[in-house]
N, C-alpha and C positions, 0 to 999 in steps of 0.2 A: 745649042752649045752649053757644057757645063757650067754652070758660074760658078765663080771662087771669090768668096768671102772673107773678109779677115774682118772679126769681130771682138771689141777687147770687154774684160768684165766677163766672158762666156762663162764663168764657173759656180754662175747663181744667177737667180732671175731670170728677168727680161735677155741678158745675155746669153743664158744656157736656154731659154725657150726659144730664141730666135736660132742657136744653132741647129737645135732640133728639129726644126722648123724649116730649115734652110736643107739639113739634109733629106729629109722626107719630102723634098722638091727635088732633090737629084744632084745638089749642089755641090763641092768642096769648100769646106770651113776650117780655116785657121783660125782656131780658138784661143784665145789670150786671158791670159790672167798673171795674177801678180804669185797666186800658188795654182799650180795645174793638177796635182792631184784627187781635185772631186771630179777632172776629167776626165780617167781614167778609162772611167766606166763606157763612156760613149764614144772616145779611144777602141775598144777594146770590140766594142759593138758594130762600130764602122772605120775600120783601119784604112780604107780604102777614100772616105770623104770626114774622117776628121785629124786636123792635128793637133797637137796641142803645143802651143808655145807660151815661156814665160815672158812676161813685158810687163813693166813697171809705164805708167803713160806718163809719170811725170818724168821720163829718162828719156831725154833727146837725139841723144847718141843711139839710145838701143830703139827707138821707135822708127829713127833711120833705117837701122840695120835690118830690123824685124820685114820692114817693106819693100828693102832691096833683098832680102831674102825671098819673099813672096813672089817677087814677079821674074826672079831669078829660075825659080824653079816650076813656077807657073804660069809665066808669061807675061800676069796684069791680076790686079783685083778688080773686079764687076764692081763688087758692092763692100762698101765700108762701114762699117758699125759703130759707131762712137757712143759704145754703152757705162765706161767703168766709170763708177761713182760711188756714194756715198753719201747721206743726208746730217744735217747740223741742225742745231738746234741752241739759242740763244737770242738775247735782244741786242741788240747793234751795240748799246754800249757797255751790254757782257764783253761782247767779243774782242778778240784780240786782232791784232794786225798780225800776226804768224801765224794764225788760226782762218784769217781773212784769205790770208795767200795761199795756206796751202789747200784751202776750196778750188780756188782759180785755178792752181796747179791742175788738176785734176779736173773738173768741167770745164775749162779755155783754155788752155793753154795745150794740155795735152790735146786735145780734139782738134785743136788748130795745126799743130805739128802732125800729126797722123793725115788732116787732110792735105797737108800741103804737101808733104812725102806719096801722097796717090796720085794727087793731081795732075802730073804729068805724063802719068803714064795712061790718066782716062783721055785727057786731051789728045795724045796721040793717036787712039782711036777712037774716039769722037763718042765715045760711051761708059756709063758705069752711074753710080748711084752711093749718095752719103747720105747716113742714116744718123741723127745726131737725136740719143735720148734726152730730152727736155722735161719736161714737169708740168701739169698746169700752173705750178710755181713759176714758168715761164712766163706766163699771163696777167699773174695778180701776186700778189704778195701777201703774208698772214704774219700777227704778231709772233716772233719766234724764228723768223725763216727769213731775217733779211740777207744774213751770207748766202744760205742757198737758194734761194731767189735768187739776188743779186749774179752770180754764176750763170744761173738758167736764162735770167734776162740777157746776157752778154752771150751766152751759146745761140739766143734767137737771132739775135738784132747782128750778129756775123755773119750767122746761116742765112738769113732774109737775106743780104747783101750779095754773097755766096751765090745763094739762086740763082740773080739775077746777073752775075759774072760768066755763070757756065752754063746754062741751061741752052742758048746759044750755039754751043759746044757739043750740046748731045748729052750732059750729064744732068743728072736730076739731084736735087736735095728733098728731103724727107726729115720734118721734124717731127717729133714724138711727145705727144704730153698726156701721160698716162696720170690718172688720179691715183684712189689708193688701188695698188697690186699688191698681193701676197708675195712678193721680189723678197723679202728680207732685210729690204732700204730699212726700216727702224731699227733693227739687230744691228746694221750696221750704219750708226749716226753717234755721232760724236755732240758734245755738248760743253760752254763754255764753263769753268770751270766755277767762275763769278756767278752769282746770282745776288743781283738786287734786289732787296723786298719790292721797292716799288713798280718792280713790272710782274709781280706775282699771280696776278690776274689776266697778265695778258701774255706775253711771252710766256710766264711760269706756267700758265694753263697748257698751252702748246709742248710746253717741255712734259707733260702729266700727260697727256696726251699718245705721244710718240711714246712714252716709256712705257704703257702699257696697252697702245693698238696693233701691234706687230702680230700677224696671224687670224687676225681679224679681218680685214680686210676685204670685202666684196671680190677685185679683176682677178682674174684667170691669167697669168702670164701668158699661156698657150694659146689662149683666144688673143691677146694682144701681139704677139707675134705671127699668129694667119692674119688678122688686118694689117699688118707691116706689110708682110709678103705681097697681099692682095690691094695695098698701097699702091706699091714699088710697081706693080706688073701692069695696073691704070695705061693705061697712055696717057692721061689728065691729072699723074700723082700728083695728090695736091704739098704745098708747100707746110702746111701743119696737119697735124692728127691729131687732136684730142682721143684721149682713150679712156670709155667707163663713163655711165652716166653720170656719176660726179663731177668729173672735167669737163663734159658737156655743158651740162647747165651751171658748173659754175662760170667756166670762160664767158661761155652765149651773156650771162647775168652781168657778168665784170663788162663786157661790150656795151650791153645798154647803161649801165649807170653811167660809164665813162663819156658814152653822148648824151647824157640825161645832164652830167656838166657842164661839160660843154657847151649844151644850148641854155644854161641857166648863166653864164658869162659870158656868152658869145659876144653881146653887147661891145662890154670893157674888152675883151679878147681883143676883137679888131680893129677899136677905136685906138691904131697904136701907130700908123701911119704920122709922117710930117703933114703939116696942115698943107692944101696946096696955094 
């Protein structure tokens, strides 16, 4: 059977690599973006498995509409895509609280409304699959990247929960933590407007950093989207994906130090019982 996709962000990166990616599997993809015009092209090229729709993911109302459109006219979505994003870049106490939230807009808040608007229609038939892009920022955290961390850790620790609500169900979740890709993510990152001297070394390095690694980049978006594919189709998909040997060993690295603590407090850790 065809599968039908709706995947938002589709008009760069990892979004437009997985649509393409989806249709060279046979698929139909409703492709989203906030401007659909670099759509066009793949519009034009397969009118028959792509469309292109605008949607804003911090818009509730139209995230509704977009997904009762979808399975209005196609019955259900397979597989859901929660790609559209953006990276930041600032130290916690650059950042602003309207600059905090509109992260979350956008990495939790919209992916939580988009899942929740499918979710009933994979329940009803016992199948379908959420694809939630994460970050190894997911994992660990770097001077410079506590909003967007902080976002990524809350898209995990939802989707971890998520799994284990629906998997039951027939539905799978799939999280994605790609290192650096060639996506455009630094072209497109925002930055606190404040800069204190005193985190110039550490935060400031990371803002020096992003500003000029854009293009550089080691991952293949298009290899990172056939391991999506080749995920999803598993029968044992697993619940994370690191992507790129960078994410690799850094996560794997971030795992052992974390029990390298742990056993170095384990002691005080569990001495926290009442006496008996």
């Amino acid at each position: 059977m065809t599968k039908v996709w709706l995947v938002t962000g589709a008009n760069s990166g990892f979004g437009r690599a997985i649509t393409e990616a989806a249709v060279a599997a046979g698929g139909v993809v409703v492709a989203t973006a906030r401007d659909t015009s670099s759509l066009d092209d793949l519009v034009a090229a397969h009118p028959d498995q792509v469309e292109a729709r605008t949607l804003d993911v911090t818009d509730t109302a139209g995230i509704e509409a977009a997904v009762r459109d979808v399975t209005d006219r196609h019955g259900r979505v397979d597989v859901l895509v929660n790609n559209a994003g953006r990276s930041h870049v600032g130290a916690l106490e650059e950042d602003s609280d309207a600059e905090l939230r509109s992260l979350f807009d956008v990495h939790v808040f919209g992916p939580a409304a988009l899942t929740r608007a499918v979710l009933p229609h994979m329940r009803a038939r016992r199948s379908g699959a959420i694809v939630q892009l994460s970050s190894m920022g997911g994992q660990m955290s770097f001077a410079g990247f506590s909003a967007y961390s902080g976002t990524k850790f809350a898209l995990e620790g939802m989707s971890e929960a998520l799994a284990a609500e629906v998997a039951p169900l027939g539905i799978k979740v799939l999280v994605v933590e790609p290192g650096a890709f060639r996506t455009g993510l630094f072209g497109n990152t925002s930055a606190s407007p404040v800069e204190i001297p005193d985190y110039a070394k550490t935060a400031g390095a990371t803002r020096t950093m992003v500003a000029g690694g854009d293009g550089e980049q080691p991952g293949d978006p298009a290899k990172a989207a056939a391991a999506i594919i080749t995920a999803l189709d598993a029968q044992d998909t697993p619940l994370r994906l690191p992507l790129g040997e960078d994410s690799v060993d850094a996560v794997l690295g971030h795992l052992d130090s974390v029990r390298a603590e742990i056993g170095a407090w384990e002691k005080v850790a569990r001495a926290t019982a009442f006496d008996a």
